[in-house]
Each structure stands twice: as structure tokens, then as C-alpha cells.
mmJSON file of the N, C-alpha and C atoms, coordinates in Angstrom:
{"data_MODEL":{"atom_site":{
"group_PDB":["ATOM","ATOM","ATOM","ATOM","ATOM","ATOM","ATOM","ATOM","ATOM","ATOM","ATOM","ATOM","ATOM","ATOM","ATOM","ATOM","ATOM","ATOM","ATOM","ATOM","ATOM","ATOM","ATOM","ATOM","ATOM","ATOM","ATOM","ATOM","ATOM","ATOM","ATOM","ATOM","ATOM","ATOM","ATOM","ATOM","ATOM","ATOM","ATOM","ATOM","ATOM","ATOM","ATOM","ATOM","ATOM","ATOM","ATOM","ATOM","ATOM","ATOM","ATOM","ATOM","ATOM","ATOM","ATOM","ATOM","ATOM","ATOM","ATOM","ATOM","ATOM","ATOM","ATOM","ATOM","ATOM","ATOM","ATOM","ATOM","ATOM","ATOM","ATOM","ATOM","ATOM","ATOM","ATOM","ATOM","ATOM","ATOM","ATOM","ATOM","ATOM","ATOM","ATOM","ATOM","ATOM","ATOM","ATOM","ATOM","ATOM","ATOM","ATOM","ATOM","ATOM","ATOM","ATOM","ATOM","ATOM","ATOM","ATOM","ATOM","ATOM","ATOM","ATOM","ATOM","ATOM","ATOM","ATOM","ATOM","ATOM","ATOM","ATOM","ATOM","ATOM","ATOM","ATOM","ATOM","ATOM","ATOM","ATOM","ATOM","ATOM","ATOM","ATOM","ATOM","ATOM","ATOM","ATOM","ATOM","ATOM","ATOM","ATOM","ATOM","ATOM","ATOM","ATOM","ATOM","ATOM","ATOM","ATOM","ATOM","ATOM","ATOM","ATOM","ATOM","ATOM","ATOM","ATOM","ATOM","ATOM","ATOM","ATOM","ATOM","ATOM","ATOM","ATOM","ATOM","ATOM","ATOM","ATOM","ATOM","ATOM","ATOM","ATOM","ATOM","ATOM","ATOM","ATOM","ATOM","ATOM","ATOM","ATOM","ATOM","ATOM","ATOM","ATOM","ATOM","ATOM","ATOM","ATOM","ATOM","ATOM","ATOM","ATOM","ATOM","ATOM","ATOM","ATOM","ATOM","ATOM","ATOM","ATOM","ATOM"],
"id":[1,2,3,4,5,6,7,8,9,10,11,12,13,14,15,16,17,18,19,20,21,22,23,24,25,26,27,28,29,30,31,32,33,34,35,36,37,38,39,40,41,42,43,44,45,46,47,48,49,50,51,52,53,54,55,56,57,58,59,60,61,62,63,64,65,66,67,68,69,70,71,72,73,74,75,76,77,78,79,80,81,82,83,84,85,86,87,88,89,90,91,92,93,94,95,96,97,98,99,100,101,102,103,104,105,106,107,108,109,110,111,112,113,114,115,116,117,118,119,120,121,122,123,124,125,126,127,128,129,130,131,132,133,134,135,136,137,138,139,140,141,142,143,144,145,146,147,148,149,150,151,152,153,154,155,156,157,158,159,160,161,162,163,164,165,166,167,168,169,170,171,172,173,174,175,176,177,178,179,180,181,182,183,184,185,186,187,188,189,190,191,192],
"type_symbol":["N","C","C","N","C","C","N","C","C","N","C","C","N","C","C","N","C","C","N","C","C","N","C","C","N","C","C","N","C","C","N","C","C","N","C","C","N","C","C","N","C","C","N","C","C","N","C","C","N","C","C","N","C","C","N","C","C","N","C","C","N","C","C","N","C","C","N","C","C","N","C","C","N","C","C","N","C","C","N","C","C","N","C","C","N","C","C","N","C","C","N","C","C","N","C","C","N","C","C","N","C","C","N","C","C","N","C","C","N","C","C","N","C","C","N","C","C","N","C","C","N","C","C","N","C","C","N","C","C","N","C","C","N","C","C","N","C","C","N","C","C","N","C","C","N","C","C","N","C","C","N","C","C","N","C","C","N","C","C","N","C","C","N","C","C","N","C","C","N","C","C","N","C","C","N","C","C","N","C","C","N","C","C","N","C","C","N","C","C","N","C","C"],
"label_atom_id":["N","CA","C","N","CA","C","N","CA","C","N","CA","C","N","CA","C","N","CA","C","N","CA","C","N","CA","C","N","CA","C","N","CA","C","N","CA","C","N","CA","C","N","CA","C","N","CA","C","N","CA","C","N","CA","C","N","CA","C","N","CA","C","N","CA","C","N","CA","C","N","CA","C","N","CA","C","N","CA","C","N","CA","C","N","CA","C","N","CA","C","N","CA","C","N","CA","C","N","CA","C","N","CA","C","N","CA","C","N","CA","C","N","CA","C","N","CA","C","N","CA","C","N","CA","C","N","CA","C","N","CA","C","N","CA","C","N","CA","C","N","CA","C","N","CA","C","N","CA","C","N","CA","C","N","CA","C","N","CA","C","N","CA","C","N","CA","C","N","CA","C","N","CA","C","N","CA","C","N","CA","C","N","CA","C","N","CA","C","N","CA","C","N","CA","C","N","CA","C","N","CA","C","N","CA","C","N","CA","C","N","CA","C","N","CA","C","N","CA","C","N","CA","C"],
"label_alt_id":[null,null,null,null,null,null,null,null,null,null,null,null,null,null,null,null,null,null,null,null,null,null,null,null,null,null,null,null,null,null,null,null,null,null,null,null,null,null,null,null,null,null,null,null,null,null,null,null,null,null,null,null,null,null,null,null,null,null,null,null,null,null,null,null,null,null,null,null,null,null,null,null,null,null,null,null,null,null,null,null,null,null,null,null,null,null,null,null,null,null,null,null,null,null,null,null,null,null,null,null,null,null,null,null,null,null,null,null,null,null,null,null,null,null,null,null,null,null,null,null,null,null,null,null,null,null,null,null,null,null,null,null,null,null,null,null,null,null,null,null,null,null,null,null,null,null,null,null,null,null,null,null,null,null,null,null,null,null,null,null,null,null,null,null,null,null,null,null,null,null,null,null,null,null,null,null,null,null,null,null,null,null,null,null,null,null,null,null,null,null,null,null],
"label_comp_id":["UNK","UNK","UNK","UNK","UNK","UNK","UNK","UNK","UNK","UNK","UNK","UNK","UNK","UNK","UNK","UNK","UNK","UNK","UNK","UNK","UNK","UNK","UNK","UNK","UNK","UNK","UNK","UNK","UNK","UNK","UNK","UNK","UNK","UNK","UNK","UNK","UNK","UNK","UNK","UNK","UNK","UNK","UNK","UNK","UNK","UNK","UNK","UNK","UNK","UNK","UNK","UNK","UNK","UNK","UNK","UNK","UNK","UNK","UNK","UNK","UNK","UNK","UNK","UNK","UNK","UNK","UNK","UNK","UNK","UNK","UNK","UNK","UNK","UNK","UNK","UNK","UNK","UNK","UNK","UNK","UNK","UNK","UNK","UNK","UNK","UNK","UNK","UNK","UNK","UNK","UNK","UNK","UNK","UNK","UNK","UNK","UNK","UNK","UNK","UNK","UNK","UNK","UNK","UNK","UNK","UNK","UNK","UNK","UNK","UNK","UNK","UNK","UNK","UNK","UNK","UNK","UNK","UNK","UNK","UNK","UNK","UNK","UNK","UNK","UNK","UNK","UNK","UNK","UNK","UNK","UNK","UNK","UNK","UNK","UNK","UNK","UNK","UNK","UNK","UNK","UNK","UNK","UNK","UNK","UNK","UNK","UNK","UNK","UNK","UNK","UNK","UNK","UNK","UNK","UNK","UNK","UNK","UNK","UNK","UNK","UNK","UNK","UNK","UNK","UNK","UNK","UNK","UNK","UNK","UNK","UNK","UNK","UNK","UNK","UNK","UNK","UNK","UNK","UNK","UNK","UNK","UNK","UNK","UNK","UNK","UNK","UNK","UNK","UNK","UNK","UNK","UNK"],
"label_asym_id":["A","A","A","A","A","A","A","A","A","A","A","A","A","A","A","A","A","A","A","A","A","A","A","A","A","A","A","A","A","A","A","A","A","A","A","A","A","A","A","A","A","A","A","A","A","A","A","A","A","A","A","A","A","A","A","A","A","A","A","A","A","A","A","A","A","A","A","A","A","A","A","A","A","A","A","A","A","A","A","A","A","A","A","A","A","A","A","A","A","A","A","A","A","A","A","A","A","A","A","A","A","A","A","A","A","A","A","A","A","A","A","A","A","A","A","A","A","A","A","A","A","A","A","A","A","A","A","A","A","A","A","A","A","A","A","A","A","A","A","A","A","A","A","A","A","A","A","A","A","A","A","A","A","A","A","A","A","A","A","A","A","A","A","A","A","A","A","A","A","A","A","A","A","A","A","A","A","A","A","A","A","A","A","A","A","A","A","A","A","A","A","A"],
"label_entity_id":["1","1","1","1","1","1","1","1","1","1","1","1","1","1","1","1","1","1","1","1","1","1","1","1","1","1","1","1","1","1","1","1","1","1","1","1","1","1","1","1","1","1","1","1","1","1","1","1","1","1","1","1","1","1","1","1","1","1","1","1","1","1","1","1","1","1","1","1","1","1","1","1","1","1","1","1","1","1","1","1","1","1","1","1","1","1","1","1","1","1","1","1","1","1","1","1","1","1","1","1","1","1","1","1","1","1","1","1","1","1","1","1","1","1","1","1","1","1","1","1","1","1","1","1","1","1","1","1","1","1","1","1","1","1","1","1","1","1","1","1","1","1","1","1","1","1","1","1","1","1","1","1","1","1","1","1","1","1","1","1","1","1","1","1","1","1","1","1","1","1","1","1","1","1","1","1","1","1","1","1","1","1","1","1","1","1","1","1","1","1","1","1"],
"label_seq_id":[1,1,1,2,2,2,3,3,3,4,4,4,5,5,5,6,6,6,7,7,7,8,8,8,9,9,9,10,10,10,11,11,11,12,12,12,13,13,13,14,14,14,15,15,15,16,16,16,17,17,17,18,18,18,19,19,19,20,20,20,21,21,21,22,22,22,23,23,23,24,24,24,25,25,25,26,26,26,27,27,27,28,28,28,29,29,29,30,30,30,31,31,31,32,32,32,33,33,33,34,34,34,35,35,35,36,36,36,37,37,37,38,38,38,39,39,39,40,40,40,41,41,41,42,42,42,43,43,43,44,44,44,45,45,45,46,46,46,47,47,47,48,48,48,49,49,49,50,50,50,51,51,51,52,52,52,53,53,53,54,54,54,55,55,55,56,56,56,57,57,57,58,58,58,59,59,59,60,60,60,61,61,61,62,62,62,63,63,63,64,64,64],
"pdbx_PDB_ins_code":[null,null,null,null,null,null,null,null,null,null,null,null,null,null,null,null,null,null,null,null,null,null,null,null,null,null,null,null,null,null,null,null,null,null,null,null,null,null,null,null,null,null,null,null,null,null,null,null,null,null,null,null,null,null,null,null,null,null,null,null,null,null,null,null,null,null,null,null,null,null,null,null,null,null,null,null,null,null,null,null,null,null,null,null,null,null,null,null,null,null,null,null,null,null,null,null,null,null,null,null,null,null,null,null,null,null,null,null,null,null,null,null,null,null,null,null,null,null,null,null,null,null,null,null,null,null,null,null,null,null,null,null,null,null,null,null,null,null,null,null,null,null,null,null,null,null,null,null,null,null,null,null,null,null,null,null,null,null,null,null,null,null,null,null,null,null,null,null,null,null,null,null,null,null,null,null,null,null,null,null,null,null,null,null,null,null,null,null,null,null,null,null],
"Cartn_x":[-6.569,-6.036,-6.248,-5.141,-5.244,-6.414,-6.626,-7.388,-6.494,-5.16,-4.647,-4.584,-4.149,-4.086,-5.695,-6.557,-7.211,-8.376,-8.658,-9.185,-10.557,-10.769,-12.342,-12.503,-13.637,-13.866,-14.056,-13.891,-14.099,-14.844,-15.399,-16.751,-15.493,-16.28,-16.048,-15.767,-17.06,-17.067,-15.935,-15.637,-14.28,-13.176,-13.12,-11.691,-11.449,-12.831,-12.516,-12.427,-12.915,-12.406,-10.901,-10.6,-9.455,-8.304,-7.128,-6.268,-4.775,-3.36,-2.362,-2.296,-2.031,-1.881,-0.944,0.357,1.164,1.176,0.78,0.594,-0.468,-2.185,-3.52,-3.268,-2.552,-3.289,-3.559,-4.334,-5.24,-4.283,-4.989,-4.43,-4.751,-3.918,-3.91,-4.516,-5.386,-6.108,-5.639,-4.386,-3.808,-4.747,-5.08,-5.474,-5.578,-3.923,-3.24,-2.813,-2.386,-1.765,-2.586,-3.68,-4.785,-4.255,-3.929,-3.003,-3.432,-2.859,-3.521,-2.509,-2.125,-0.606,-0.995,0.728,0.758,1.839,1.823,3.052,3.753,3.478,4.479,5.221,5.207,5.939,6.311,5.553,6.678,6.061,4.51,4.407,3.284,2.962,1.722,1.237,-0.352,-0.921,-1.761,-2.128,-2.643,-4.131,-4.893,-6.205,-6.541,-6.771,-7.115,-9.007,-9.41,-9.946,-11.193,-10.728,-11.677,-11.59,-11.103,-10.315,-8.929,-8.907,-7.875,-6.906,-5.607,-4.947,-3.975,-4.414,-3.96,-2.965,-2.036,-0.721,0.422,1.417,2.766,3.443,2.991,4.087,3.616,2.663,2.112,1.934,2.24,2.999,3.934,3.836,4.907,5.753,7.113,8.004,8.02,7.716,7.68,9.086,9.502,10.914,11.032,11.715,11.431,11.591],
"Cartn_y":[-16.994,-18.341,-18.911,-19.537,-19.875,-21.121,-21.87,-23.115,-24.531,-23.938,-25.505,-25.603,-24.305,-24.795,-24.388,-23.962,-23.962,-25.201,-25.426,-26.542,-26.885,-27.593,-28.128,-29.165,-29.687,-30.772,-32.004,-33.612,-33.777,-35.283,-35.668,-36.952,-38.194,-38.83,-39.448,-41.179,-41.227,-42.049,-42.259,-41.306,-41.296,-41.174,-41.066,-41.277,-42.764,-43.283,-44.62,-45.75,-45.133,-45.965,-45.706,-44.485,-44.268,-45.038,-45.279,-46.022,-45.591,-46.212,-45.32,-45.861,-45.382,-45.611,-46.915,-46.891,-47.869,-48.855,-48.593,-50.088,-50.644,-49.761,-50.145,-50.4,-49.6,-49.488,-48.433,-48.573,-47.496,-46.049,-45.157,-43.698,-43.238,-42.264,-41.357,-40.387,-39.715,-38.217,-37.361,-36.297,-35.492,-34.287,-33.496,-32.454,-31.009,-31.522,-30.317,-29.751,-30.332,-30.183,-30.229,-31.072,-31.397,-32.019,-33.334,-34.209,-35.549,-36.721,-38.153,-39.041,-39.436,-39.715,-41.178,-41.674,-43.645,-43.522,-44.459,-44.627,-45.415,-46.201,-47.421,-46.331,-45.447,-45.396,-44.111,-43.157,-42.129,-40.733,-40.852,-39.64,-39.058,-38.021,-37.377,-36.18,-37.075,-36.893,-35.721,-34.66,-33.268,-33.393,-32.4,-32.708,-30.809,-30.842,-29.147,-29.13,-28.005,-27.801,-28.734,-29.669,-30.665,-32.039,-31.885,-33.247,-33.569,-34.784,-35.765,-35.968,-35.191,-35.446,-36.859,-37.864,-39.088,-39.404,-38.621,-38.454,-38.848,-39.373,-39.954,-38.469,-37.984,-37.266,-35.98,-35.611,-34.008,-34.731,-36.053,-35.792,-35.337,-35.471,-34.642,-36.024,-36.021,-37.052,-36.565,-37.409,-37.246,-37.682,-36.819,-37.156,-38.043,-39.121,-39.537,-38.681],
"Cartn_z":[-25.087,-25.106,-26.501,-27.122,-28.433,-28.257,-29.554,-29.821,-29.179,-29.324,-29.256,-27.727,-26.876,-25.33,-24.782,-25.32,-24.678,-24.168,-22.712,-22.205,-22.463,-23.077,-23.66,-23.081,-22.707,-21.867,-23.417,-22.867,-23.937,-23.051,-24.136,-24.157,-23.164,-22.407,-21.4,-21.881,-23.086,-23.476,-24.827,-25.48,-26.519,-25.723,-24.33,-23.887,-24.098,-23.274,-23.268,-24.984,-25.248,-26.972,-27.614,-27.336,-27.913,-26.988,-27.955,-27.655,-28.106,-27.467,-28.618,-29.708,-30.887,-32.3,-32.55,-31.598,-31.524,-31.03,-29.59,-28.744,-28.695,-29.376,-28.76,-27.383,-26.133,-24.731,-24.476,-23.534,-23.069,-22.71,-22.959,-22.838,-21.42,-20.699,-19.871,-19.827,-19.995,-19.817,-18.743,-19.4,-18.308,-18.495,-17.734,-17.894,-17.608,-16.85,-16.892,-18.068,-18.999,-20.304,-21.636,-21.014,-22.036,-23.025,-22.996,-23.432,-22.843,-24.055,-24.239,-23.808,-22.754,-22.645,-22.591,-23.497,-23.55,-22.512,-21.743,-20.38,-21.36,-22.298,-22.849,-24.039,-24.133,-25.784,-25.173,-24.161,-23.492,-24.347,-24.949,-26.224,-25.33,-25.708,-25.115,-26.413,-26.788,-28.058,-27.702,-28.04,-28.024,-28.283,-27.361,-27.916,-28.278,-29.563,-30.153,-30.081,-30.115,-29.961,-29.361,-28.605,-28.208,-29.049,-29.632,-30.274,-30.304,-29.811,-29.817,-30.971,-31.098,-32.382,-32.213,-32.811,-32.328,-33.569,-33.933,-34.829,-34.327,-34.716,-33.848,-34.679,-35.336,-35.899,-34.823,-34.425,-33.513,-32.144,-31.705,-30.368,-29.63,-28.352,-27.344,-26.931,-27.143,-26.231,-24.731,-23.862,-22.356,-21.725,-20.99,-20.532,-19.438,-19.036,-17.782,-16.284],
"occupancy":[1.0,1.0,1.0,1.0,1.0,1.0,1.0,1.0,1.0,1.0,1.0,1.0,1.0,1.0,1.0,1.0,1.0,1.0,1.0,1.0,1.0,1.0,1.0,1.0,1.0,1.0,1.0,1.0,1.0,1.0,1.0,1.0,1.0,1.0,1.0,1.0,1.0,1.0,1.0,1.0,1.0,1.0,1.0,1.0,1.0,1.0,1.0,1.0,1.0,1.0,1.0,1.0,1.0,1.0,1.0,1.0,1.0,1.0,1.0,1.0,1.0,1.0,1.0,1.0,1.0,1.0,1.0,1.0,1.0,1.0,1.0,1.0,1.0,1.0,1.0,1.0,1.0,1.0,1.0,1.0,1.0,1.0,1.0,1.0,1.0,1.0,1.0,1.0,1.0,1.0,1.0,1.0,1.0,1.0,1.0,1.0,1.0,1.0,1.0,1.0,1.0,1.0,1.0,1.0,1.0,1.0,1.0,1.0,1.0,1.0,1.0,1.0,1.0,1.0,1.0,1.0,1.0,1.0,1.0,1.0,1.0,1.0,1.0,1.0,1.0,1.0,1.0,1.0,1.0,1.0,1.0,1.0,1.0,1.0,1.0,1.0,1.0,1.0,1.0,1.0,1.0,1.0,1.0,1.0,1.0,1.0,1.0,1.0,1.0,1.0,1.0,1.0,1.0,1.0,1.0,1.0,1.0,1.0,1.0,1.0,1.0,1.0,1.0,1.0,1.0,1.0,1.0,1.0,1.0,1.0,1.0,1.0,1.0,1.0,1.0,1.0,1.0,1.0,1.0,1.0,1.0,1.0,1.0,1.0,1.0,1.0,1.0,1.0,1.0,1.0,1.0,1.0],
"B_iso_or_equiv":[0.0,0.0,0.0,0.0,0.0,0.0,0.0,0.0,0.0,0.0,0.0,0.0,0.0,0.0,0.0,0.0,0.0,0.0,0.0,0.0,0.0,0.0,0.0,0.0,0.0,0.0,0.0,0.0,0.0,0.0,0.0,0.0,0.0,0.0,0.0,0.0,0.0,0.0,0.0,0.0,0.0,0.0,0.0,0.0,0.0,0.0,0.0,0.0,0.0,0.0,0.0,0.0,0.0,0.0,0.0,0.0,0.0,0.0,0.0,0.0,0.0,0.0,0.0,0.0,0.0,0.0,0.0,0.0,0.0,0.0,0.0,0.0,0.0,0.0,0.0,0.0,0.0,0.0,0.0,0.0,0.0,0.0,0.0,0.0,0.0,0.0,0.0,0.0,0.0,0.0,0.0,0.0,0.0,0.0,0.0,0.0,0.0,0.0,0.0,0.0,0.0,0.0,0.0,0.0,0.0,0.0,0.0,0.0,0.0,0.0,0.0,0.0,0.0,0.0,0.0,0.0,0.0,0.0,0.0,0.0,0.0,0.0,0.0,0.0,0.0,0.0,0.0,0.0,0.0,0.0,0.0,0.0,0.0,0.0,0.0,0.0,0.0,0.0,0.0,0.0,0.0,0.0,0.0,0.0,0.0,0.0,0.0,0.0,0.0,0.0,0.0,0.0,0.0,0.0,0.0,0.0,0.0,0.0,0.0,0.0,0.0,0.0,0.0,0.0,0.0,0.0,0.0,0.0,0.0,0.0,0.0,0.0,0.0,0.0,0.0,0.0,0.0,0.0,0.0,0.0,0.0,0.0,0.0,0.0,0.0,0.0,0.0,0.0,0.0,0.0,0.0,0.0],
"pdbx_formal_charge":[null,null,null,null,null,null,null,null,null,null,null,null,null,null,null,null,null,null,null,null,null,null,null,null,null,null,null,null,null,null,null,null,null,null,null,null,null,null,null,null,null,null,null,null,null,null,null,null,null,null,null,null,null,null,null,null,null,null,null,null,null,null,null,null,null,null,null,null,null,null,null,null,null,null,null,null,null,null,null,null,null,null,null,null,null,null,null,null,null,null,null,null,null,null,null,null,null,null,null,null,null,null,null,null,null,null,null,null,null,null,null,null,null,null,null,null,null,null,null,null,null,null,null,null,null,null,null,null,null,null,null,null,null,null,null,null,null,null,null,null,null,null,null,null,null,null,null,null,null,null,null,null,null,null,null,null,null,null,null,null,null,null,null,null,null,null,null,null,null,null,null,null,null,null,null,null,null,null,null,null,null,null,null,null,null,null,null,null,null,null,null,null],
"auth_seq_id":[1,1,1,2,2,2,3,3,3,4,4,4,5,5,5,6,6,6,7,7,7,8,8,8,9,9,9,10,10,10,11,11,11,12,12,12,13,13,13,14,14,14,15,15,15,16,16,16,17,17,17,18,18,18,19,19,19,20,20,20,21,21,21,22,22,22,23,23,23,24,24,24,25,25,25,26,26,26,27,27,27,28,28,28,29,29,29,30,30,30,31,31,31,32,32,32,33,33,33,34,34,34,35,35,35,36,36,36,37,37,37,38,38,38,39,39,39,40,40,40,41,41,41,42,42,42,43,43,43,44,44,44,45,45,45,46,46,46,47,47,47,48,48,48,49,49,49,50,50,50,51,51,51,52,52,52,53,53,53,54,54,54,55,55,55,56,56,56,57,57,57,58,58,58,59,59,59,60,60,60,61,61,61,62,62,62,63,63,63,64,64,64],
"auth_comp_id":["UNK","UNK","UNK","UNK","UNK","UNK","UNK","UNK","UNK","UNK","UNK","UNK","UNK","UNK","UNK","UNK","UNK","UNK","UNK","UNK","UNK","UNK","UNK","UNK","UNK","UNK","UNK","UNK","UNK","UNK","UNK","UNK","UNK","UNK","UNK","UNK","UNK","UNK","UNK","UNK","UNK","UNK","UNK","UNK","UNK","UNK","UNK","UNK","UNK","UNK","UNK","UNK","UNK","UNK","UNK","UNK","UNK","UNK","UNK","UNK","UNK","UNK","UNK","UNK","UNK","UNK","UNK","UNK","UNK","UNK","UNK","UNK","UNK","UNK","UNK","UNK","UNK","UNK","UNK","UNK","UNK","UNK","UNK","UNK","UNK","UNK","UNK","UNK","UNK","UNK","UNK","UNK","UNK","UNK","UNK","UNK","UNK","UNK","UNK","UNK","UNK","UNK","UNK","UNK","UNK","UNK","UNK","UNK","UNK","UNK","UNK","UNK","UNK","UNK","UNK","UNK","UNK","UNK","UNK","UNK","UNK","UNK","UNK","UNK","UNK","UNK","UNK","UNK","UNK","UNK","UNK","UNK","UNK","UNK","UNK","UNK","UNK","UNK","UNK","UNK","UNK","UNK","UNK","UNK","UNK","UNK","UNK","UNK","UNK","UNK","UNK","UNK","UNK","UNK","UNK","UNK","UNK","UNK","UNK","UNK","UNK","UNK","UNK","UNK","UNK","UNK","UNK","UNK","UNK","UNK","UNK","UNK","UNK","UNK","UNK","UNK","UNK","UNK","UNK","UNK","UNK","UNK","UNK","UNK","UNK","UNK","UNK","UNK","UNK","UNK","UNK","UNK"],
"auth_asym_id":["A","A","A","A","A","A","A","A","A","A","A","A","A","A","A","A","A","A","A","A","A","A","A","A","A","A","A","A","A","A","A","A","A","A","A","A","A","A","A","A","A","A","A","A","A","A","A","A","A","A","A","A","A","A","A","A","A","A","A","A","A","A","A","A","A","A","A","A","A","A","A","A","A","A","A","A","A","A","A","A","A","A","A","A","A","A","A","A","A","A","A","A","A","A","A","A","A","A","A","A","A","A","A","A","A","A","A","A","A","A","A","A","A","A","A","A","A","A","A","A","A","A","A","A","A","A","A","A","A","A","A","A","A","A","A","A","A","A","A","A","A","A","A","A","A","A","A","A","A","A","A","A","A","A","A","A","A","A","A","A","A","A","A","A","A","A","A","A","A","A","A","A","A","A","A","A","A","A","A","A","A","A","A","A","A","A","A","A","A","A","A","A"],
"auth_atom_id":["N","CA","C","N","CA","C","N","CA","C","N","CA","C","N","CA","C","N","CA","C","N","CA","C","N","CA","C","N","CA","C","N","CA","C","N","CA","C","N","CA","C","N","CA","C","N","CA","C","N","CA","C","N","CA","C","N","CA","C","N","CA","C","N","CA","C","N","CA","C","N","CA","C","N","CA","C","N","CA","C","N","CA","C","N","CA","C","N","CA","C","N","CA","C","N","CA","C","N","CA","C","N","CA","C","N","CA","C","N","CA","C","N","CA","C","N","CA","C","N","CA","C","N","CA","C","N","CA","C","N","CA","C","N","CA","C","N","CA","C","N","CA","C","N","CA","C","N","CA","C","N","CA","C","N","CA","C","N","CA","C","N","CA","C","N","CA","C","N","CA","C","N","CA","C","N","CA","C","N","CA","C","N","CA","C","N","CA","C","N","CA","C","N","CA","C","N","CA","C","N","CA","C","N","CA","C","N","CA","C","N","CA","C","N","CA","C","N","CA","C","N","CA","C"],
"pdbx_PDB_model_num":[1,1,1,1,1,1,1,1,1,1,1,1,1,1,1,1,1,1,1,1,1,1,1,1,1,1,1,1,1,1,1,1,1,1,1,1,1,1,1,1,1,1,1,1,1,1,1,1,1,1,1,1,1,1,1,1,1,1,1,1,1,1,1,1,1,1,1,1,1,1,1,1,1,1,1,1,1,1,1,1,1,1,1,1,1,1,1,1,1,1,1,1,1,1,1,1,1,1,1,1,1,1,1,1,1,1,1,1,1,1,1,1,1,1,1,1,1,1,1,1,1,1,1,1,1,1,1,1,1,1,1,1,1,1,1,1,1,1,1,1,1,1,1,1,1,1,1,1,1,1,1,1,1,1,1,1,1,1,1,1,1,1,1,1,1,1,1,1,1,1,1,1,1,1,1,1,1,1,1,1,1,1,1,1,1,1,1,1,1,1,1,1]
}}}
């Protein structure tokens, strides 16, 4: 399993601080995908090796 899909658990307490880059609301923690999802802007931000890549440019657009 590469670095980027593979599932790392990550701090409970940095979910809750982090926010989206765009709207400042609170993020989604999917973890099927291992992914930071904003419901308002439709992106789902990647977390590599146990960190959160909170980039608008290395997000995922979510389809409705």
C-alpha cells in the first residue's frame, strides 16, 4: 500500500482544529477514503501519510 492511500490514524484533537481553507467550517473525517471533506465547497482534502494536506489545489471535487 502506497503512503498516500495508506490509513493512519490521526490525532482526534487536530481533527477538531482544522477547518476548510475557504469557508473556516468544520471538516468531515471520512475514513473510508481517508479524506477531510467540506460539505459547503464540495472538495475532499487528502490526508498522506497521517497528515492532513489542507491545499485547494491537491483536493478531490466531490460529485453530488
Amino acid at each position: 500500500m502506497s503512503d498516500e492511500t495508506q490509513d493512519t490514524r490521526i490525532d482526534a484533537r487536530l481533527l477538531e482544529a482544522l477547518v476548510c481553507p475557504i469557508t473556516r467550517a468544520t471538516l468531515i473525517y471520512e475514513p473510508d477514503t481517508n479524506e477531510l471533506v467540506s460539505p459547503t465547497t464540495h472538495l475532499a482534502f487528502p490526508i498522506r501519510s497521517g497528515i492532513p494536506v489542507m491545499l485547494v489545489d491537491e483536493a478531490r471535487r466531490i460529485e453530488d
